[in-house]
C-alpha positions in Angstrom: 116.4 77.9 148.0 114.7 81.8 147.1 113.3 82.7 144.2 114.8 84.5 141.7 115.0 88.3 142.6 114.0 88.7 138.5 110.6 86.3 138.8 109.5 87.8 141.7 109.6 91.6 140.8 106.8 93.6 140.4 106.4 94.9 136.2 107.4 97.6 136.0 104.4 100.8 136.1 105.9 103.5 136.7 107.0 106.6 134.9 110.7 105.0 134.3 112.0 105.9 130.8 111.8 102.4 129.5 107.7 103.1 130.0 107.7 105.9 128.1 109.9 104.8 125.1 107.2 102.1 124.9 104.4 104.4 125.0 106.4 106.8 122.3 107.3 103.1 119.9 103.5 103.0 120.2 102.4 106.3 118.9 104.5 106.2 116.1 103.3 102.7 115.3 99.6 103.7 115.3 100.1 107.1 113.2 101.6 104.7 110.5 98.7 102.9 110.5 96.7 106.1 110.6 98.7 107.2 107.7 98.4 104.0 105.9 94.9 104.2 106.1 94.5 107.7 104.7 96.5 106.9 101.8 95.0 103.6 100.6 91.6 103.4 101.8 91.1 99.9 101.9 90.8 97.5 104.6 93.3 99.7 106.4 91.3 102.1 106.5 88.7 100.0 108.6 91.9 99.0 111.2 92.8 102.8 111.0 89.4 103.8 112.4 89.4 101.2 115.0 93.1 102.7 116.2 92.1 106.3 115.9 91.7 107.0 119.8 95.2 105.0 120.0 97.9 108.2 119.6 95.9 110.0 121.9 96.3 107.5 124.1 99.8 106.9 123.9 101.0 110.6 124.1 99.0 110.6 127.4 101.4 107.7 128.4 104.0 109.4 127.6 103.6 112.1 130.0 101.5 110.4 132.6 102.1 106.7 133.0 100.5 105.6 135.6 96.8 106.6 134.0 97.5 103.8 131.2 99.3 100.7 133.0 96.8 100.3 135.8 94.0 99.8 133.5 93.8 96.6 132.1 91.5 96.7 129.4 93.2 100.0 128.1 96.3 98.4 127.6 94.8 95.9 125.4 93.5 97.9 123.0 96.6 99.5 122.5 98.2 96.1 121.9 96.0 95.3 119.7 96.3 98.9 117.8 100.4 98.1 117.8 99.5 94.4 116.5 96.7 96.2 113.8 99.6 98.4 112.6 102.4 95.4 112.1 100.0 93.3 110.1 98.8 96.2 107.8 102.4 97.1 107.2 103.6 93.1 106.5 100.7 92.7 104.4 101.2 95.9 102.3 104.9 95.2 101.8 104.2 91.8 100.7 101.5 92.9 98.6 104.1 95.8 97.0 106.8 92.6 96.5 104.8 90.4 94.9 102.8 93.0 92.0 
């Protein structure tokens, strides 16, 4: 019995468009943090700073793949801007529902 075609494939680096709408997701992502951190300085604004290089990043991504996915380490500290991002938003809505 073979292996599943699926399990066995190689992820996928290149410059396909499913790449790039990742690497676009992302930029918007971090400028809301960005922005989130300009207009409440608070902790956010410490995450901000720390995701700052981030949209330059990604809009380097966007147009030339292959310089983010074949380094490691770059990638992630971009997932951990994206993850940065989601937990200032969830923690500002909540704190916006609750007061």
């Amino acid at each position: 019995m073979s292996a599943s075609p699926v399990s066995a494939a190689e992820p996928n680096r290149d410059g396909s468009l499913s790449v790039r709408l990742t690497f676009i997701a992302g930029l918007l992502v971090t400028l809301a943090l960005i922005g989130l951190g300009a207009i409440w300085p608070s902790l956010f604004s410490l995450f901000a700073l720390v995701a700052l290089p981030s949209p330059v990043v990604f809009l380097i991504g966007i147009f030339k793949p292959r310089l983010i996915t074949d380094r490691p380490k770059l990638r992630v500290y971009l997932w951990i801007c994206v993850a940065l991002s989601v937990v200032s938003w969830v923690m500002e809505i909540v704190w916006l529902a609750t007061r």
